[in-house]
C-alpha positions as CSV (number, residue, x, y, z in Angstrom):
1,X,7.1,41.1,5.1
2,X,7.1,44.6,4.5
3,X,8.1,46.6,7.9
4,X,9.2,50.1,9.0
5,X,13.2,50.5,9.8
6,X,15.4,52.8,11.3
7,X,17.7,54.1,8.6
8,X,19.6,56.8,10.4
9,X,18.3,60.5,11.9
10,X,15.7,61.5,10.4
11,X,15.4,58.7,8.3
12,X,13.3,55.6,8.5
13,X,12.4,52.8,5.6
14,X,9.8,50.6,4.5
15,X,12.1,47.2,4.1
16,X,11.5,43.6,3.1
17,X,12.4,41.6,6.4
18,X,12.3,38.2,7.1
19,X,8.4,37.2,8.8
20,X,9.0,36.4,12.4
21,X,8.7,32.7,13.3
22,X,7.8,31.0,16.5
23,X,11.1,30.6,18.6
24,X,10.5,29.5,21.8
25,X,6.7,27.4,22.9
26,X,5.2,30.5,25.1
27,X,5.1,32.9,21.6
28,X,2.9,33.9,19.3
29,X,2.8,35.5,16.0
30,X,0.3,38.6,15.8
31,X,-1.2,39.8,12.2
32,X,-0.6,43.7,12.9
33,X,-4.1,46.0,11.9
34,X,-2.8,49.1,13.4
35,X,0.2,50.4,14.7
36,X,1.0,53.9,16.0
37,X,4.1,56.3,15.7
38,X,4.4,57.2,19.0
39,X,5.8,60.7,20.6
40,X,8.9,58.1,22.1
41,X,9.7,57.0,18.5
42,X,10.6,60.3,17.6
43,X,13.5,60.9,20.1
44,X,15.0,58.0,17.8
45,X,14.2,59.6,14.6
46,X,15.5,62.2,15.2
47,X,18.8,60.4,16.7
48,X,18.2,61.3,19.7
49,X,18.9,58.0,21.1
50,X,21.8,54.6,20.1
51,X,19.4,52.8,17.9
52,X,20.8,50.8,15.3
53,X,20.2,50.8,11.8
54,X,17.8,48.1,10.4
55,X,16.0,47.8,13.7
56,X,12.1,47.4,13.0
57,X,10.1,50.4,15.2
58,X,6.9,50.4,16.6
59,X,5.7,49.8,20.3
60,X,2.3,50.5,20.0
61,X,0.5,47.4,18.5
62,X,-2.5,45.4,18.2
63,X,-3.7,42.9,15.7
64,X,-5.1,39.2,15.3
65,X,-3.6,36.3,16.6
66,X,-1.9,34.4,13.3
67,X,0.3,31.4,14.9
68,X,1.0,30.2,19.0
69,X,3.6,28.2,20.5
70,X,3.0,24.8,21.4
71,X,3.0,26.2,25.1
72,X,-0.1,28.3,24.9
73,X,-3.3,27.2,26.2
74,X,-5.0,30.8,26.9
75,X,-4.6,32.3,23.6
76,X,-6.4,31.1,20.4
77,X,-5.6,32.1,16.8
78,X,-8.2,34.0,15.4
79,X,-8.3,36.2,18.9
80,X,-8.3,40.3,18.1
81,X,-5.4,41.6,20.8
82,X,-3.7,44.8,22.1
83,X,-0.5,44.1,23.1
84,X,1.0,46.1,25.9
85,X,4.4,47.4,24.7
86,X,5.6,46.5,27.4
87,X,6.9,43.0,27.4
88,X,7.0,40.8,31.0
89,X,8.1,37.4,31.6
90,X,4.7,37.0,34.2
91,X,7.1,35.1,36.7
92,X,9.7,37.5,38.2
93,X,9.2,39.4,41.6
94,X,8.4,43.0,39.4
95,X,5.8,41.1,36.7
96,X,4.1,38.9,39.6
97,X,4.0,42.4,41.8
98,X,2.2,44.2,38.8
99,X,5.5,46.3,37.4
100,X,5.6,44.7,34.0
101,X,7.2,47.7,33.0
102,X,10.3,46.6,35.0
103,X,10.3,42.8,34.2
104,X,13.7,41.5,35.5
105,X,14.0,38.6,32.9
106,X,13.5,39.9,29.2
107,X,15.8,42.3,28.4
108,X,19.5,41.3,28.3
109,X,20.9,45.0,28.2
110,X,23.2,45.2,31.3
111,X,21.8,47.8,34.1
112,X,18.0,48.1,32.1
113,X,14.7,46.6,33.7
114,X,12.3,46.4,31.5
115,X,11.7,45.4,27.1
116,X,9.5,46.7,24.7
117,X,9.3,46.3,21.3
118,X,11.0,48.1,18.5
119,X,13.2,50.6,21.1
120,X,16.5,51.7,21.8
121,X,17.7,49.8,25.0
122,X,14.6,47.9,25.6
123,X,15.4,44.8,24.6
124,X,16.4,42.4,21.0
125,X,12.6,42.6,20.1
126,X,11.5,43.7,16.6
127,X,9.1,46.1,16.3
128,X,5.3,46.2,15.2
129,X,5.4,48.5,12.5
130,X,5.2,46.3,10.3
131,X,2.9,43.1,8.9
132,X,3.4,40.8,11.2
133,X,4.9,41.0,14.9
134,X,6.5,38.1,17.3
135,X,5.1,38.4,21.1
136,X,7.1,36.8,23.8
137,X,5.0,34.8,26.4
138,X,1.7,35.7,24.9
139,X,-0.7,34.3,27.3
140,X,0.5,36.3,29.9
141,X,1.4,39.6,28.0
142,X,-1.7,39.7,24.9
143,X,-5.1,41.7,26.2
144,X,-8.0,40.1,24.6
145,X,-10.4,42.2,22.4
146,X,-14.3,42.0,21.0
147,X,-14.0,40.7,17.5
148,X,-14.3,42.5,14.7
149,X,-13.4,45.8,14.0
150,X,-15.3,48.1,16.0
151,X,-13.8,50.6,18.3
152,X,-10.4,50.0,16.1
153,X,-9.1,53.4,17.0
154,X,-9.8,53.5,20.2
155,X,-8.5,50.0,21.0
156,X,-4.7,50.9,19.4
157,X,-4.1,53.3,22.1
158,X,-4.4,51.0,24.9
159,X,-1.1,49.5,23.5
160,X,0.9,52.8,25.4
161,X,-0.8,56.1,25.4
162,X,-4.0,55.5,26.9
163,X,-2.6,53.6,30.1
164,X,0.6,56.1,30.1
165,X,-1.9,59.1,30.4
166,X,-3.8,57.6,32.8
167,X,-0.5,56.1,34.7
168,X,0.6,59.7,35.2
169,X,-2.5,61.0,36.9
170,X,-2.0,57.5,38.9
171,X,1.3,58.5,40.2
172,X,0.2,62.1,41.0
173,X,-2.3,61.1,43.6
174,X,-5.2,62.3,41.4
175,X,-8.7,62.4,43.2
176,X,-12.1,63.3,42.2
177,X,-12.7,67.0,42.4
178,X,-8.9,67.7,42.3
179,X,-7.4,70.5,40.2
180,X,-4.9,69.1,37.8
181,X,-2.2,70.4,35.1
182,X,-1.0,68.6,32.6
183,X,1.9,69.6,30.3
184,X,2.4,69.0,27.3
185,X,-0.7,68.3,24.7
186,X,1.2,65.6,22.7
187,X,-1.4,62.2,22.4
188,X,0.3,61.2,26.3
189,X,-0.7,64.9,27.3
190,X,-4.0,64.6,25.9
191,X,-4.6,61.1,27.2
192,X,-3.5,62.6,30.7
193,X,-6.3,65.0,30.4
194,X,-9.3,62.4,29.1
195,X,-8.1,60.4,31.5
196,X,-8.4,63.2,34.6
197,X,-11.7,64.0,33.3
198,X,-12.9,60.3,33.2
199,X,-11.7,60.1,36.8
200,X,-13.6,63.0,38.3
201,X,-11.2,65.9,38.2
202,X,-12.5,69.4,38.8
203,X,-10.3,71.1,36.4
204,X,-7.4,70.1,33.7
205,X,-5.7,72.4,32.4
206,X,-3.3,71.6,29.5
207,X,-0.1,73.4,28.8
208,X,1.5,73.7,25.3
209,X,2.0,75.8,22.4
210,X,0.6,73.9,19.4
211,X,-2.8,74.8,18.6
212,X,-4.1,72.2,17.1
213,X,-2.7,69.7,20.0
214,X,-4.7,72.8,22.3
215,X,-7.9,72.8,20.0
216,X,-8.2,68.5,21.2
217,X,-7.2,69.3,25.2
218,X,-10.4,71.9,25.0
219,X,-12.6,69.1,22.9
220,X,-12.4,66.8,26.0
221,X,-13.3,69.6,28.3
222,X,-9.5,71.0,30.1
223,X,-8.7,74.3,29.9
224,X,-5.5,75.1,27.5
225,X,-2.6,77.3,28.4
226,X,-0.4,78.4,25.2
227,X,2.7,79.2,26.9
228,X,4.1,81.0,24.1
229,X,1.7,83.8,25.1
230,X,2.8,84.2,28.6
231,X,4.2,82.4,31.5
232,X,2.3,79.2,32.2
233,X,2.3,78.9,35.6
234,X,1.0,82.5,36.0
235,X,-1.8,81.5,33.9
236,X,-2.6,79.3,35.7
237,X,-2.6,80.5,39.1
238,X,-4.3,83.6,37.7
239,X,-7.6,81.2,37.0
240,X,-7.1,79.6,40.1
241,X,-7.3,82.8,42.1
242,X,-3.8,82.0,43.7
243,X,-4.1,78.3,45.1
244,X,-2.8,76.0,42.2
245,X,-3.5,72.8,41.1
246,X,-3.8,69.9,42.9
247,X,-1.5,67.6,41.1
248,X,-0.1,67.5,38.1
249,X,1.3,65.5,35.1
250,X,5.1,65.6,33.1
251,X,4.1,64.9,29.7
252,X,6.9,66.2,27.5
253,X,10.4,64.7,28.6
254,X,14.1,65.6,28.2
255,X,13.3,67.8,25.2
256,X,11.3,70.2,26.6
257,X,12.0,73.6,25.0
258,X,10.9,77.2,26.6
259,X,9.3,79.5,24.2
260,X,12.1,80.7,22.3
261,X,12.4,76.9,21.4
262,X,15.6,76.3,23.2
263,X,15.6,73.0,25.0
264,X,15.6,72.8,28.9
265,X,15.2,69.6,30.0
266,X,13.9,70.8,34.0
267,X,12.0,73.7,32.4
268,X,8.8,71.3,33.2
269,X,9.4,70.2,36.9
270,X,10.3,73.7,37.6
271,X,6.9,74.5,36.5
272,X,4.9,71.9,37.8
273,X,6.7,72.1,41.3
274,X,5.6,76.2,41.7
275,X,2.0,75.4,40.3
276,X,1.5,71.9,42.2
277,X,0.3,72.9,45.9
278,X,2.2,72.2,48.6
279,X,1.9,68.4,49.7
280,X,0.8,67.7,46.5
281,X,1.8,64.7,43.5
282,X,3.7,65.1,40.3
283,X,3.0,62.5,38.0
284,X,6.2,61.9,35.6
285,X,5.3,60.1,32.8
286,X,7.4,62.2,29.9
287,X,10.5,60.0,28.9
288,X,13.7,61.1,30.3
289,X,16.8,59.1,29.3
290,X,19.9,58.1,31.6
291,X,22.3,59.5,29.1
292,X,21.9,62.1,26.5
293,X,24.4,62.7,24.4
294,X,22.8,66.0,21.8
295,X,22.0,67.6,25.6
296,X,23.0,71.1,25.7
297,X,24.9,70.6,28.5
298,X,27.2,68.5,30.3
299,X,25.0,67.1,33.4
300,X,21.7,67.1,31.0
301,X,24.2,64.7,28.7
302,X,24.8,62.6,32.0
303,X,21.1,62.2,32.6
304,X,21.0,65.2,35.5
305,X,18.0,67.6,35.2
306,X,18.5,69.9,37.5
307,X,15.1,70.8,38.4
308,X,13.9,72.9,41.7
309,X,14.4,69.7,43.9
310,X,15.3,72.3,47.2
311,X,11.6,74.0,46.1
312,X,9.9,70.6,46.2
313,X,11.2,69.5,49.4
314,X,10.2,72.7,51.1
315,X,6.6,72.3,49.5
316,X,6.3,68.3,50.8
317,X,5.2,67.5,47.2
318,X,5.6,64.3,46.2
319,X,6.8,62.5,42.9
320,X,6.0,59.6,40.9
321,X,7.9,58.7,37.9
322,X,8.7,55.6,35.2
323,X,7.7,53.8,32.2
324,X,3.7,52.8,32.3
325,X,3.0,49.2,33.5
326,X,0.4,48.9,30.7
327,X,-1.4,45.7,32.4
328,X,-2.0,47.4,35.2
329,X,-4.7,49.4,33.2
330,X,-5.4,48.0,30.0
331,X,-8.0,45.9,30.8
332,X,-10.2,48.6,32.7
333,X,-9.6,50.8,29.9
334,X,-10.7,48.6,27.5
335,X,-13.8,48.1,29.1
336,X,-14.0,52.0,29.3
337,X,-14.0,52.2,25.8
338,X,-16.6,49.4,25.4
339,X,-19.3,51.1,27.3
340,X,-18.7,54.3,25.6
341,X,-17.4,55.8,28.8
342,X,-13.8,56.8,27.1
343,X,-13.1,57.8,23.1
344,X,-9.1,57.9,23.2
345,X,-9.6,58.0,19.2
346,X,-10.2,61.7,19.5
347,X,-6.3,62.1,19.2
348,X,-5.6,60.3,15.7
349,X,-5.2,62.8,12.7
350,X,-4.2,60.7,9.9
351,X,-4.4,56.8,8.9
352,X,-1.5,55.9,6.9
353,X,-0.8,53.1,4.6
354,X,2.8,51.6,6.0
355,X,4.0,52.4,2.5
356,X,3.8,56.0,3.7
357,X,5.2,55.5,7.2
358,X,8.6,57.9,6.3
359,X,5.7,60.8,5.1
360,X,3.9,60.3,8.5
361,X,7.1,60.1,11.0
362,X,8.6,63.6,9.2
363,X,5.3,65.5,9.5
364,X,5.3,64.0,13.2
365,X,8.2,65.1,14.2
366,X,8.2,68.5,12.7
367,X,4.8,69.4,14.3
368,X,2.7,70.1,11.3
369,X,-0.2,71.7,11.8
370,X,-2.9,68.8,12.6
371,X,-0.8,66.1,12.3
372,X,-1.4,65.2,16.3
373,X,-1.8,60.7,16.2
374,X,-0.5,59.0,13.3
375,X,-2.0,55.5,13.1
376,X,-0.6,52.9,10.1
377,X,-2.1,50.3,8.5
378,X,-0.3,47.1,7.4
């Protein structure tokens, strides 16, 4: 089959790989119809991370069911299915407790909770980017789907970005009529905001300084903040007289860069902690790694952001963080989509043919102007 690879920084391939086979009874094979390049992907791209060479990408998946195990009895071939990227066992204490995210059985790397497909760390799993994808205990992890091939676009973001969005206004605390600021307007960002909005906030601003990525926050109603023209949070407490946000959301990770495009890995929580109110939630959902070797210094290469922790304390603020655990959401959000109520489609930009997956991933990660989702299609 023909699948995307990791060829080195910067670099990625279409390959010939072997198909993936049924290897233990609980699997299943999935015939991939779309499969995003994800903001996550990109920190491997651009070496960023200890990926190896060869390994298949792609975390954000969904398809139609092509082979099962002789251990499934819930999932039928033929069945259209998302499949969460992350990937549970159903049976240990973090699956059974609703942390999928933090399964304690399917990833052998020493010290890491938690697999996913097609990622550095998470796990001996190919990824979807590709024709065909194996999926580890299936009827547990695979969301079922409406046949067909309505609501396509909308349905390959509840793979990662849709639940991860609304995972980080989760861990905030976010409550109708709240205030909330969200930053960074990547397709997480944005799905932080549609997802505020769908839950009754009274105000989202985004912050970022991509205009196109600020043209979608305003499409779906928040208010955008280009921090390259001035201070963020004094935008921001400018339009709210003063008093702040409510809550707010870590979209952007241990790249963050200020506006002369310098990277600052706290930059963000120092932000978020002087705009969030005082007894208020930060929702971190932007990835930050536990070692980062191109850091620009030597506690950011260890993992240590040295954010305004002394700040937050003295402001009672409180702090969520961690990978999205997808299942917590996905089904909800499916059903969101289905009755119209949520469109998380309004972030993809291009559909690709795999054959032009290098093409997408390099106009991705160097921010071209409308290139904001990237969607391919085996």
């Amino acid at each position: 089959m023909k699948a995307v690879v990791y060829a080195g920084p910067r670099a990625v391939e279409v390959r010939e790989v072997p198909d993936p086979s049924i290897e233990a009874p609980t699997d299943a094979i999935i015939r991939i119809s779309t499969t995003n390049i994800c903001g996550s992907d990109l920190h491997m791209y651009e070496g960023r991370t200890n990926v190896a060479p060869g390994t298949v990408l792609g975390h954000e998946n969904m398809g139609i069911v092509q082979e099962v195990g002789s251990g499934i009895d819930r999932i039928r071939v033929g069945d259209r299915v998302s499949v969460p990227f992350n990937i549970g066992c159903g049976t240990c204490r973090n699956c059974t407790e609703g942390w999928t995210s933090f399964c304690l059985r399917t990833n052998p790397t020493p010290g890491v909770d938690g697999a996913a497909y097609g990622y550095s760390d998470m796990g001996p799993y190919a990824g979807g980017q590709a024709e065909f994808l194996r999926v580890p205990f299936a009827d547990f992890n695979l969301l079922r789907l409406p046949p067909g091939n309505e609501h396509e676009n909308d349905f390959t973001m509840l793979s990662d970005i849709f639940p991860t969005g609304w995972h980080g206004t989760e861990l905030a605390g976010l409550r109708p009529g709240d205030r909330v600021a969200v930053f960074g307007a990547g397709p997480v960002g944005l799905m932080a905001a549609h997802s505020a909005t769908i839950r009754g906030a009274s105000q989202v601003f985004v912050v970022d300084r991509e205009q196109d990525r600020l043209d979608l926050a305003n499409k779906v109603g928040a208010t955008p903040v280009d921090f390259s023209k001035g201070d963020a949070v004094g935008q921001i407490m400018d339009a709210t007289h003063g008093r702040g946000v409510d809550c707010g959301v870590e979209a952007v990770g241990y790249q963050a860069q200020n506006r002369g495009g310098e990277e600052h890995p706290e930059i963000v929580m120092d932000s978020l902690v002087d705009v969030v109110r005082s007894t208020g939630g930060i929702g971190v959902v932007g990835v930050y790694r536990d070692a980062d070797p191109g850091a620009g210094t030597p506690g950011a290469r260890e993992g240590r952001i040295g954010f305004r922790f002394g700040r937050m304390f003295a402001k009672g603020q409180r702090v969520g963080t961690g990978q999205c655990p997808v299942m917590r959401y996905n089904r909800h959000l499916r059903d969101l989509i289905v009755s119209g109520h949520a469109t998380p489609s309004f972030v993809v930009s291009h559909e690709l043919p795999i054959g032009e997956a290098a093409r997408g991933y390099r106009n991705f990660a160097d921010r071209e102007h409308g290139w904001t989702k990237v969607l391919l299609k085996p």
